[in-house]
N, C-alpha and C positions, 0 to 999 in steps of 0.2 A: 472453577479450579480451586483447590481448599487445599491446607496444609503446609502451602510456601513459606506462612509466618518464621519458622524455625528455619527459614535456610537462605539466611542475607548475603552468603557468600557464593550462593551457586552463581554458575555462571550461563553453564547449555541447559536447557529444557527442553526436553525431546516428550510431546506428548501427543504423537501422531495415532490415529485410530482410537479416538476417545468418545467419539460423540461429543464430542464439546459443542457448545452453541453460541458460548460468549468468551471475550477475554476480559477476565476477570479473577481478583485476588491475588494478581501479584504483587500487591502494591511493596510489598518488604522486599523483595528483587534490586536489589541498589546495587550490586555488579552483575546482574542478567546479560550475556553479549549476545546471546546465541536461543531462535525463541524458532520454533519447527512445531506447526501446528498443522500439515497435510493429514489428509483424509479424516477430518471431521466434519461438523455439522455448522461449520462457523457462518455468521452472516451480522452484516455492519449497517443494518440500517432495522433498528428498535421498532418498526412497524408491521413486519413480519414475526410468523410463529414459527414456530418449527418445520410446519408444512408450507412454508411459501405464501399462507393467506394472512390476510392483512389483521394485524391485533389493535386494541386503542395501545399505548405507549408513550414515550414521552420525547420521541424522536430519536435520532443516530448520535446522538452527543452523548446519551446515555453508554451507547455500543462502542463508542469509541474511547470512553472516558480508563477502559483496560490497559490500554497502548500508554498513556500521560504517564505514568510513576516510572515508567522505563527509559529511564535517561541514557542507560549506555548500551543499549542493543545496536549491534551493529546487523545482523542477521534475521529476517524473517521468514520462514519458509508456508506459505497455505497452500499449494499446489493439494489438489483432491477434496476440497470446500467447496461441492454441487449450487452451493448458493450464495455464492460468492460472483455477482452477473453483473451489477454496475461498476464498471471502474473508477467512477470519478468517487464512488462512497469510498470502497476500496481505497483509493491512493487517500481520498483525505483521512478515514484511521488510520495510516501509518505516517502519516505528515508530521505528526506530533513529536516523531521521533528522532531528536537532533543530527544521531551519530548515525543512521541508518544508512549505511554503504550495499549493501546484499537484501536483493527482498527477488521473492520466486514465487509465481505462480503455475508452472509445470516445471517438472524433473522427471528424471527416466524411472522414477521409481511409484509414480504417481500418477491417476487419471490428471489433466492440465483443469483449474478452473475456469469455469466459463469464462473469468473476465480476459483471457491470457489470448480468445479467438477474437474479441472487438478490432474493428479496422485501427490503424496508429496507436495500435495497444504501447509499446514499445517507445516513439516517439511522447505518449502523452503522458508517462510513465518519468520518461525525462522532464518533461516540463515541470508535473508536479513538485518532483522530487529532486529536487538539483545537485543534492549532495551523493545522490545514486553513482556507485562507481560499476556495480553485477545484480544483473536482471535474467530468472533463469538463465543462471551457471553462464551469462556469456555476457561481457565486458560491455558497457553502454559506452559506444563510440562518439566519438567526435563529431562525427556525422551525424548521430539523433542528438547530440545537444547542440550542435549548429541550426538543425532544422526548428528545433526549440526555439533558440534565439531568432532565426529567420523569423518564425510565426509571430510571436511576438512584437519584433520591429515591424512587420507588416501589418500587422493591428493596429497599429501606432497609426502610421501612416494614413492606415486606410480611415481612420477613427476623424483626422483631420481633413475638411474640404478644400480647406489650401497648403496642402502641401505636397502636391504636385511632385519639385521639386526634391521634397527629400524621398520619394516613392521615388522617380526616376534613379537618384544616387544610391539608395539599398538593391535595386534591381541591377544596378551595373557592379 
């Protein structure tokens, strides 16, 4: 992505159907709220090429290092990014991002990507992302950030051999 230099005041980027492959060069983006990258070529793990086969690289730190300079996006959209298949890569580049309330990976205007079909897509989505308030276009309930928190307290628990006791009191 080139040319953002000269526009510190945008705020939407709308740059859906680009071929894009990386997020990168927005660094001068310092009121970016609103960032809509569906149906491109995007993909968050620096080990792969364009076709899905594995490159040398320097890891997904490098992939995700796009997302860092954008402090005030509240909005992400990648829905139609065919290589876009791990979620846990996925949630952790957009982690980065403080303010991040809205992030989609299907919409009715777009193929979904693959990460959006994973079982607990939805609840682990919650987990990562705690400050998630809209997850394609619909409200992240109470009930997947409960299940959240459940999973978590049961970790806890299960992590401890003697704590019996507080397993039985989170289970009641």
């Amino acid at each position: 992505i080139e040319g953002m230099d000269t526009c510190p005041n945008l705020e939407r980027l709308w740059l859906f159907s680009n071929d894009i492959t990386r997020v990168e060069g927005l660094d001068a983006l310092a009121s970016l709220r609103e960032l809509w990258l569906q149906d491109n070529d995007l993909a968050f793990d620096d080990d792969d090429d364009a076709d899905g086969r594995a490159a040398s690289g320097t890891g997904n730190r490098k992939a995700f290092a796009g997302f860092a300079p954008l402090l005030r996006v509240r909005e992400v959209a990648l829905a139609g990014n065919r290589r876009l298949v791990d979620l846990e890569t996925c949630l952790a580049a957009v982690a980065c991002l403080p303010t991040l309330e809205s992030l989609s990976f299907r919409d009715d205007h777009f193929a979904p990507a693959p990460v959006a079909a994973q079982p607990g897509y939805r609840e682990r989505a919650a987990r990562k992302l705690r400050q998630l308030r809209v997850l394609d276009a619909a409200e992240v309930t109470v009930a997947e950030r409960g299940a959240a928190a459940d999973d978590r307290a049961r970790a806890r628990c299960l992590e401890d051999a003697d704590s019996e006791r507080e397993r039985e009191a989170h289970e009641a």
